[in-house]
N, CA, C and O atoms as a GROMACS GRO file, in nm:
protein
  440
    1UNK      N    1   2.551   4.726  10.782
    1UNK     CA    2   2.439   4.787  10.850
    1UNK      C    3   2.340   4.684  10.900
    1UNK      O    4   2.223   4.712  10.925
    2UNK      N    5   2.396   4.556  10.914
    2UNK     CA    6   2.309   4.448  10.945
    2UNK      C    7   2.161   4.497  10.995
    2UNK      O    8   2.164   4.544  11.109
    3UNK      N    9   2.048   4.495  10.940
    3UNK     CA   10   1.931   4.526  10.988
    3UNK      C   11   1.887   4.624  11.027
    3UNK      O   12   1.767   4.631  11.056
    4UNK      N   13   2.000   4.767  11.045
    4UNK     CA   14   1.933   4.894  11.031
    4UNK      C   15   1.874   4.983  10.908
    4UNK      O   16   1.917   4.979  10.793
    5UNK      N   17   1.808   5.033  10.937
    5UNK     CA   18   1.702   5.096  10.826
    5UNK      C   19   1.750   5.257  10.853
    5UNK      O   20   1.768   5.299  10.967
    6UNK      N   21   1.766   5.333  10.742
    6UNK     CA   22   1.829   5.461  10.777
    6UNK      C   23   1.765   5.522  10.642
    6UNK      O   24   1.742   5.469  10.533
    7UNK      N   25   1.742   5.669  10.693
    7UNK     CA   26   1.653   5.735  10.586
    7UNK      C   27   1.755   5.738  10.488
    7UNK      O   28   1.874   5.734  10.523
    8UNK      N   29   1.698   5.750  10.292
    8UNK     CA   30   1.793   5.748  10.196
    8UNK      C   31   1.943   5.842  10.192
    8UNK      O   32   2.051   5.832  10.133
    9UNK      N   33   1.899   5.910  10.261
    9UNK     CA   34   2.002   6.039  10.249
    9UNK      C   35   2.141   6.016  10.323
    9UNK      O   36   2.259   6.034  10.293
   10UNK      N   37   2.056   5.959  10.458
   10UNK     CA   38   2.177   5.874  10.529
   10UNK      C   39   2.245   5.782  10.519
   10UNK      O   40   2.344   5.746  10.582
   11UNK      N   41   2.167   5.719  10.397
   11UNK     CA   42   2.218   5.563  10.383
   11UNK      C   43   2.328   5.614  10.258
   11UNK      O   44   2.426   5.543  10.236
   12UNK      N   45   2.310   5.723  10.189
   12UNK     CA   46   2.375   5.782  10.040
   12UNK      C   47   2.493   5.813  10.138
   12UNK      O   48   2.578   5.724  10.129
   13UNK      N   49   2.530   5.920  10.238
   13UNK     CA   50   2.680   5.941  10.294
   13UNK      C   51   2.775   5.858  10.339
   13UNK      O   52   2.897   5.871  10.328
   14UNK      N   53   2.668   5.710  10.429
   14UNK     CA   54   2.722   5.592  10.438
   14UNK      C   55   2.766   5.503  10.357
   14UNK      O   56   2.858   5.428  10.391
   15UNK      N   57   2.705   5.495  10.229
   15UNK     CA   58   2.753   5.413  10.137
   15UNK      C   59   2.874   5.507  10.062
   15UNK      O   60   2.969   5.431  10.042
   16UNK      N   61   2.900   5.621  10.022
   16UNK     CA   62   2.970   5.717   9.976
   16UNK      C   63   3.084   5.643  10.068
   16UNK      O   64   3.158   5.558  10.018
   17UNK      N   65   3.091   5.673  10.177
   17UNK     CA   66   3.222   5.678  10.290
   17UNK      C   67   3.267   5.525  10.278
   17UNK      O   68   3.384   5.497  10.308
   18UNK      N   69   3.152   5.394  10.224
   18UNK     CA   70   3.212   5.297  10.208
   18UNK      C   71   3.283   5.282  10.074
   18UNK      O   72   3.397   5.237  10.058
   19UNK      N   73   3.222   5.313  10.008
   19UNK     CA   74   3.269   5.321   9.881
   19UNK      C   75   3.407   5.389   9.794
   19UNK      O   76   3.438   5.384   9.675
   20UNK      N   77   3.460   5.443   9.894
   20UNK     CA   78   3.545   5.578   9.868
   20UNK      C   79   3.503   5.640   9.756
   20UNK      O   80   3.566   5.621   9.652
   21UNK      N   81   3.384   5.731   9.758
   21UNK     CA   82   3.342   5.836   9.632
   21UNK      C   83   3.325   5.885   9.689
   21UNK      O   84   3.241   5.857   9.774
   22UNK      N   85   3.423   6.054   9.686
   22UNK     CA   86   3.395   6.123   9.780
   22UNK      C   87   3.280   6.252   9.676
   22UNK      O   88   3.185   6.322   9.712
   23UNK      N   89   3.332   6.238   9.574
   23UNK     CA   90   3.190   6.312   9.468
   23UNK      C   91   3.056   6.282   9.499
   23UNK      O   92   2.966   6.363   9.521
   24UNK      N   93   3.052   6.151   9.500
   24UNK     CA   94   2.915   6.130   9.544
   24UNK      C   95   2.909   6.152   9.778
   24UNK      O   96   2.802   6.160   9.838
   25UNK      N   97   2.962   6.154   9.805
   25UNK     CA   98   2.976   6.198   9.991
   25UNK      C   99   2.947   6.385   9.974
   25UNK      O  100   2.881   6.443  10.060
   26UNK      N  101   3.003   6.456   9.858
   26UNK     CA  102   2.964   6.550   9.895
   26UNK      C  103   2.833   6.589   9.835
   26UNK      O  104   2.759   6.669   9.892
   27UNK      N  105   2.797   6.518   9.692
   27UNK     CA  106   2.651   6.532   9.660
   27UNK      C  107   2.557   6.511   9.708
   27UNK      O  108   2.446   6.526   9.658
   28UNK      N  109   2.590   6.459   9.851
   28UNK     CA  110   2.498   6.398   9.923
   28UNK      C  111   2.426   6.535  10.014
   28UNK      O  112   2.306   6.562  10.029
   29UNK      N  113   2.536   6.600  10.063
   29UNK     CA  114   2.513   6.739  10.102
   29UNK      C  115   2.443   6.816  10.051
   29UNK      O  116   2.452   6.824   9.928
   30UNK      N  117   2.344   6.906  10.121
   30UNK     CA  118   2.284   7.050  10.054
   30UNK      C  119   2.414   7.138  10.048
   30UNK      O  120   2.518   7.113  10.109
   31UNK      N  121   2.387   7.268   9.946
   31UNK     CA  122   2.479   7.342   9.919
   31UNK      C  123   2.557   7.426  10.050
   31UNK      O  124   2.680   7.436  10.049
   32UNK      N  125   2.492   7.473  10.139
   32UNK     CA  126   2.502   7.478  10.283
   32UNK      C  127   2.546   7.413  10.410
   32UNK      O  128   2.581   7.453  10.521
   33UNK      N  129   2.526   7.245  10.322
   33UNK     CA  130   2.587   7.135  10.414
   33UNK      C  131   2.719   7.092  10.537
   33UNK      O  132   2.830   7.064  10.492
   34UNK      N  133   2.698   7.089  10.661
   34UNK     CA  134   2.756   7.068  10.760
   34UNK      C  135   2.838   6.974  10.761
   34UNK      O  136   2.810   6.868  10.705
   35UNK      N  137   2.948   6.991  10.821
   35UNK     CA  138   3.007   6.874  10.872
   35UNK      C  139   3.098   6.894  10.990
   35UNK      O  140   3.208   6.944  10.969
   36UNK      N  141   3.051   6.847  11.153
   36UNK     CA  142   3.110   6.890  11.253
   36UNK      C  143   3.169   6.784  11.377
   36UNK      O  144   3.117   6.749  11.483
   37UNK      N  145   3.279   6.757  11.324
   37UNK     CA  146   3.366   6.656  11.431
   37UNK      C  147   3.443   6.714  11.525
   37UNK      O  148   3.560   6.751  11.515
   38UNK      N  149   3.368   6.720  11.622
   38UNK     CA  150   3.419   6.740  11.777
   38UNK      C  151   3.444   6.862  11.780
   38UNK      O  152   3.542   6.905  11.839
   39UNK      N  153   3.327   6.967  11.692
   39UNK     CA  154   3.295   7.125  11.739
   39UNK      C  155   3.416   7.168  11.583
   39UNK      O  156   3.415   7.282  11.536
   40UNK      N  157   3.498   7.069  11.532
   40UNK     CA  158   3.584   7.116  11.382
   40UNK      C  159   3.447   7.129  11.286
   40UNK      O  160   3.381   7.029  11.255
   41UNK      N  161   3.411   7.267  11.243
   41UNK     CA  162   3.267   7.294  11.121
   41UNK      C  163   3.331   7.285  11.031
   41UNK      O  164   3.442   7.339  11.035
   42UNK      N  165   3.300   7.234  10.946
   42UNK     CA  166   3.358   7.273  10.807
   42UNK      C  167   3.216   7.282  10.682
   42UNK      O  168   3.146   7.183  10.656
   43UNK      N  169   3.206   7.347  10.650
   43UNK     CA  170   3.105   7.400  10.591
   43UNK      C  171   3.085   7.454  10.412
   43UNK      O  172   3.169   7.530  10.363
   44UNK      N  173   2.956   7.400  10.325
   44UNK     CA  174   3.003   7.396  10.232
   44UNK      C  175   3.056   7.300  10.147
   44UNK      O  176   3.142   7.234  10.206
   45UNK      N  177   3.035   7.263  10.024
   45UNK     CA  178   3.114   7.158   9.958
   45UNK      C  179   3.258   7.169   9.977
   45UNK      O  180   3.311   7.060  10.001
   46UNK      N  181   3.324   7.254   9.975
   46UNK     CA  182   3.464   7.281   9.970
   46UNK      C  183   3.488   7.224  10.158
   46UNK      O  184   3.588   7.169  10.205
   47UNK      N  185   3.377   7.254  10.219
   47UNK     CA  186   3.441   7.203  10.389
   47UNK      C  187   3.390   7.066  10.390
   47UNK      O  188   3.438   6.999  10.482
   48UNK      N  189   3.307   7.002  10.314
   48UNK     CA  190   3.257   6.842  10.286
   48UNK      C  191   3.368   6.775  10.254
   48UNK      O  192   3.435   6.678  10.291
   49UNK      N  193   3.366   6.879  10.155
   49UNK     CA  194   3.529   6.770  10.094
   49UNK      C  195   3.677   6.718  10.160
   49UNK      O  196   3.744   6.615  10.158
   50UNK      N  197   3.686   6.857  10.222
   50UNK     CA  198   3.815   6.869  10.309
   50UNK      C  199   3.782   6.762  10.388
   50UNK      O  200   3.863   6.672  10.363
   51UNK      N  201   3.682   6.718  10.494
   51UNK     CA  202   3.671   6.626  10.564
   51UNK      C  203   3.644   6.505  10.501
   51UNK      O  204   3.687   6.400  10.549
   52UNK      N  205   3.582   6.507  10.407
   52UNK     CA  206   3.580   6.354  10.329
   52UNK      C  207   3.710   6.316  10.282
   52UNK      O  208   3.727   6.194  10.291
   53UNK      N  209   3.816   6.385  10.231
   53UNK     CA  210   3.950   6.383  10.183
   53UNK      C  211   4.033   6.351  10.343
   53UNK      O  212   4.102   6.249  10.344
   54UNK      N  213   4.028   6.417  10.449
   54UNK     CA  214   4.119   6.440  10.517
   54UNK      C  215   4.072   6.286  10.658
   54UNK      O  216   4.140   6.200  10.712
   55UNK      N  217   3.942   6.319  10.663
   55UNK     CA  218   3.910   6.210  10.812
   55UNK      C  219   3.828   6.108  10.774
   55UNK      O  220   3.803   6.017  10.854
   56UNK      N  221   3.782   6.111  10.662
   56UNK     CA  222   3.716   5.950  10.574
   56UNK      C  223   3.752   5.880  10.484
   56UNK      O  224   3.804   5.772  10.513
   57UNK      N  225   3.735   5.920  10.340
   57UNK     CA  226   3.744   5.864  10.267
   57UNK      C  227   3.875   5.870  10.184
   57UNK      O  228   3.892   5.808  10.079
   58UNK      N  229   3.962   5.950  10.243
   58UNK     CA  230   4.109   5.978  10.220
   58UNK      C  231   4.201   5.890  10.339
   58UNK      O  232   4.317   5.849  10.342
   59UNK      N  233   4.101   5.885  10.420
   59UNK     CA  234   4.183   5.782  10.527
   59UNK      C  235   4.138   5.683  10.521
   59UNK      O  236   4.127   5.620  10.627
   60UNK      N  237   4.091   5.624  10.399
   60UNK     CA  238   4.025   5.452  10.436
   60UNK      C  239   3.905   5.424  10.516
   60UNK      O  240   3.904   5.320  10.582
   61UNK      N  241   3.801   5.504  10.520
   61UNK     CA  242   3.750   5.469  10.633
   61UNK      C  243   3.657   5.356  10.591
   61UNK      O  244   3.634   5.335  10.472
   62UNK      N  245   3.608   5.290  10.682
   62UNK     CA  246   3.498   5.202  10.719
   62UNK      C  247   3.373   5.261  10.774
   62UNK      O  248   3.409   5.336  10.865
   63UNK      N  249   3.245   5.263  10.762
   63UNK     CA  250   3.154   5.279  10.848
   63UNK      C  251   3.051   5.136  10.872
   63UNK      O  252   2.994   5.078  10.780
   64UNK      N  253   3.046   5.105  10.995
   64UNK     CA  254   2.955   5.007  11.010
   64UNK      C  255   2.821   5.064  11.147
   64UNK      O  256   2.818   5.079  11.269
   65UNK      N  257   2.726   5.079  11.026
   65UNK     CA  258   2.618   5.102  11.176
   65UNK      C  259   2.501   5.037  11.218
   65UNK      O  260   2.392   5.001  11.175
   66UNK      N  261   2.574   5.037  11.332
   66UNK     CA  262   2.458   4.890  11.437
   66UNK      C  263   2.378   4.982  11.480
   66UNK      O  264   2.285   4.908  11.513
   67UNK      N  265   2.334   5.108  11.511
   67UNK     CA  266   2.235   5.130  11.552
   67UNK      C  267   2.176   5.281  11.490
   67UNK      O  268   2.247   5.382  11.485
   68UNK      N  269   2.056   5.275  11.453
   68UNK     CA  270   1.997   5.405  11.423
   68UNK      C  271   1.845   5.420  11.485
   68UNK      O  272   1.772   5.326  11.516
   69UNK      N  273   1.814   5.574  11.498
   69UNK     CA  274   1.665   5.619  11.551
   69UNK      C  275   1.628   5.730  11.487
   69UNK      O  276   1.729   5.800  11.495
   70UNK      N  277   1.536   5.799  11.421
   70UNK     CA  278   1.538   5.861  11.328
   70UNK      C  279   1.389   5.939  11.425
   70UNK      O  280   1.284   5.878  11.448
   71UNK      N  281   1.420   6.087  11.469
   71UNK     CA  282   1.313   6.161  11.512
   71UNK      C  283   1.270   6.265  11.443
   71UNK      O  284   1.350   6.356  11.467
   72UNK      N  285   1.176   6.307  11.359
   72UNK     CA  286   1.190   6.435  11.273
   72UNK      C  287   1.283   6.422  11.169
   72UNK      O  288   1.285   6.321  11.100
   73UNK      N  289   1.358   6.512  11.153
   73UNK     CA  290   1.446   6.557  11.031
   73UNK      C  291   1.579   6.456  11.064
   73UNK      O  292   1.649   6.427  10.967
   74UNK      N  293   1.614   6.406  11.189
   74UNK     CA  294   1.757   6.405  11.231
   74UNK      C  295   1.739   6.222  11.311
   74UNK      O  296   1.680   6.170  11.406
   75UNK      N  297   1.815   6.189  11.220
   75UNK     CA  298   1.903   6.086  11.265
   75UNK      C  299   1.962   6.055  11.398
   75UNK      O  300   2.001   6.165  11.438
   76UNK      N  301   1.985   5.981  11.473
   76UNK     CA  302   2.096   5.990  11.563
   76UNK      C  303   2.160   5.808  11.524
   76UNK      O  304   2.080   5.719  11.553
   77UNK      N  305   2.244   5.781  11.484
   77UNK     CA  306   2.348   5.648  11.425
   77UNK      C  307   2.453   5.655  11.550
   77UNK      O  308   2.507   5.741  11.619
   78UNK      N  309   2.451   5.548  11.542
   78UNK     CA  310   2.592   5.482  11.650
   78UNK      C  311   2.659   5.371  11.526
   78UNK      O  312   2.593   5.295  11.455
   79UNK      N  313   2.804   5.389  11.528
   79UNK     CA  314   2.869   5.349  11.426
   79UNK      C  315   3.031   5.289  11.483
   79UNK      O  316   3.109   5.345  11.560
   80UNK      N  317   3.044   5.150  11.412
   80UNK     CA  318   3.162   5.146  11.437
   80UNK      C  319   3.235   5.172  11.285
   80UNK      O  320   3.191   5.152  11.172
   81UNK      N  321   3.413   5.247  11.350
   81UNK     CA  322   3.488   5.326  11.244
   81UNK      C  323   3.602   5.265  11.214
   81UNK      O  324   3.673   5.216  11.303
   82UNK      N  325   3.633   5.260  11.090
   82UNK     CA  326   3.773   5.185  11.076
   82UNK      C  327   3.875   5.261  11.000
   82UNK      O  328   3.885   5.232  10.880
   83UNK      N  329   3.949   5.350  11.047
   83UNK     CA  330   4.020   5.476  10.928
   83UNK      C  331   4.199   5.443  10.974
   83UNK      O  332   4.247   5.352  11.042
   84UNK      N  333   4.270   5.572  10.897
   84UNK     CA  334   4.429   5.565  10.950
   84UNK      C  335   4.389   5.684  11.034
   84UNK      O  336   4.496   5.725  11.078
   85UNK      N  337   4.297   5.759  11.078
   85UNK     CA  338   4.265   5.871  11.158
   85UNK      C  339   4.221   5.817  11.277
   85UNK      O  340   4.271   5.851  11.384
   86UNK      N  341   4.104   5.710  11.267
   86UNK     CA  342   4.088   5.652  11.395
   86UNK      C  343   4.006   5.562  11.407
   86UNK      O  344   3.963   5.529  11.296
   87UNK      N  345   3.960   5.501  11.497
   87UNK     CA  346   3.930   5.351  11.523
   87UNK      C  347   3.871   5.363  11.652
   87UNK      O  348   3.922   5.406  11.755
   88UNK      N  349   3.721   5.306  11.622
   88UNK     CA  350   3.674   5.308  11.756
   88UNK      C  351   3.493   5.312  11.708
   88UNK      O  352   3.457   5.315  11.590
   89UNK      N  353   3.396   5.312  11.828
   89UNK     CA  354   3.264   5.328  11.803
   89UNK      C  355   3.272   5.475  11.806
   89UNK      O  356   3.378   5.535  11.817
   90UNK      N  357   3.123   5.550  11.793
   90UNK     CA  358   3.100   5.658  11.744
   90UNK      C  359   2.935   5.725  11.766
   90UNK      O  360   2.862   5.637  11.811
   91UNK      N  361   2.880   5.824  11.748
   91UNK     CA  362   2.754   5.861  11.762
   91UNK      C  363   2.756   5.954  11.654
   91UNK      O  364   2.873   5.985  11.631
   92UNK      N  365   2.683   6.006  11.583
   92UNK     CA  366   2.634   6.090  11.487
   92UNK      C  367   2.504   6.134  11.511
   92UNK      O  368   2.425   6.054  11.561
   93UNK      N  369   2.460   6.269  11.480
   93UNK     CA  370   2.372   6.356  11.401
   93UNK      C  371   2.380   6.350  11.304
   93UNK      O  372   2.484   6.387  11.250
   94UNK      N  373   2.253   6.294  11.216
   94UNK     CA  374   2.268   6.363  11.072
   94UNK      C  375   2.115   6.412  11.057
   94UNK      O  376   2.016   6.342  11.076
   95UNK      N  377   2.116   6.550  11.017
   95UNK     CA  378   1.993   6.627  11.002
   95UNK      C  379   1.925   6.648  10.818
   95UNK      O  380   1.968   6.740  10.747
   96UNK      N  381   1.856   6.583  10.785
   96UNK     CA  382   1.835   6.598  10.611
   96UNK      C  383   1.723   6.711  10.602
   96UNK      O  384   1.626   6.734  10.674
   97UNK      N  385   1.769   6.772  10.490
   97UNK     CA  386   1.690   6.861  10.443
   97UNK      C  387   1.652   6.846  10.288
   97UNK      O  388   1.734   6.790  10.215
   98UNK      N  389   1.545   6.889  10.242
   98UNK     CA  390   1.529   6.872  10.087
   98UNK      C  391   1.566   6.718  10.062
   98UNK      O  392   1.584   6.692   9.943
   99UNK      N  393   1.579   6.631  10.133
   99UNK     CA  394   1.603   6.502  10.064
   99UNK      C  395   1.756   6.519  10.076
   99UNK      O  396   1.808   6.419  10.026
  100UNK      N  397   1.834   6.591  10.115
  100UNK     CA  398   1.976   6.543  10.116
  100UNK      C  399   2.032   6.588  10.306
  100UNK      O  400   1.950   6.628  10.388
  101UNK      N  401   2.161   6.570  10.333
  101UNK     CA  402   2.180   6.526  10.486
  101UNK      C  403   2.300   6.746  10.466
  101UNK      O  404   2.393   6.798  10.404
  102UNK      N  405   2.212   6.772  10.556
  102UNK     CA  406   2.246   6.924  10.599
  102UNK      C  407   2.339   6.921  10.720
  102UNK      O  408   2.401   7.027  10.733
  103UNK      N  409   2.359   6.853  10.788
  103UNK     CA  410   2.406   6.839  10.902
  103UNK      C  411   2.468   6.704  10.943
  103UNK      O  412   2.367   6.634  10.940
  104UNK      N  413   2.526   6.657  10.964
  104UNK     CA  414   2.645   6.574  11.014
  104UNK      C  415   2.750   6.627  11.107
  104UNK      O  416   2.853   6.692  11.085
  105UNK      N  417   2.704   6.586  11.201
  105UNK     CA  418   2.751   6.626  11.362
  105UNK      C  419   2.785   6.504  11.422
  105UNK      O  420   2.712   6.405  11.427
  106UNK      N  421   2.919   6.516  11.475
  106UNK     CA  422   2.999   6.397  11.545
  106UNK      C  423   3.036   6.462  11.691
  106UNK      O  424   3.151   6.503  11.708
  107UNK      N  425   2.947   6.471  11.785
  107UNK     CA  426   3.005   6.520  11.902
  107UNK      C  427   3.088   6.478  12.002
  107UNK      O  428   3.064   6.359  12.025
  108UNK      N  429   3.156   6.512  12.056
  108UNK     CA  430   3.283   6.488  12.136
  108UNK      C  431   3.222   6.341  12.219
  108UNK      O  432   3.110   6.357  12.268
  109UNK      N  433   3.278   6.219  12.236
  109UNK     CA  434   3.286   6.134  12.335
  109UNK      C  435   3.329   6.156  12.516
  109UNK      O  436   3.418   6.214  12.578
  110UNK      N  437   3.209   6.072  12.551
  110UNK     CA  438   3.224   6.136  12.697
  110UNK      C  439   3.378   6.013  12.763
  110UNK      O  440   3.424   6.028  12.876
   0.00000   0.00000   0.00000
């Protein structure tokens, strides 16, 4: 994260996804907690998990992020990704609530 500063909550899913703990990736979530790659919701600890198991931390991933801006509640991170799912830079939403990240939104690349 060379020199970006990211609110705690964000920095807890990022380090989770480096770390491969996906216990701690979904504690990071409110009970309600989002997770939406390219319009796929999955919702819920049980839909946290599935995606932490299936497109992160079950696939090796890497997160490296060079850039963050933090307006209100919500994040916006630009990230480069290193998984067996995929490889490439990236943009994120992450929206925190109560001190933990409610929303994690990966919208489609133009």
């Amino acid at each position: 994260m060379s020199g970006t500063t990211l609110p705690e909550p964000v920095a807890r899913v990022v380090a989770a996804i480096n770390d491969a703990d996906i216990d701690a990736f979904v504690d990071a979530f409110t009970p309600d907690g989002v997770v939406n790659d390219w319009g796929r919701v999955l919702t819920g600890p049980e839909g946290v998990r599935s995606w932490g198991q299936s497109d992160a931390i079950g696939a090796g991933a890497r997160m490296t992020v060079v850039e963050a801006t933090t307006d209100g509640d919500t994040t916006m991170i630009t990230f480069d990704w290193r998984s067996s799912v995929f490889n490439g830079r990236s943009d994120a939403y992450v929206t925190v609530r109560d001190g933990k990240v409610a929303e994690f939104r990966i919208p489609p690349s133009h």
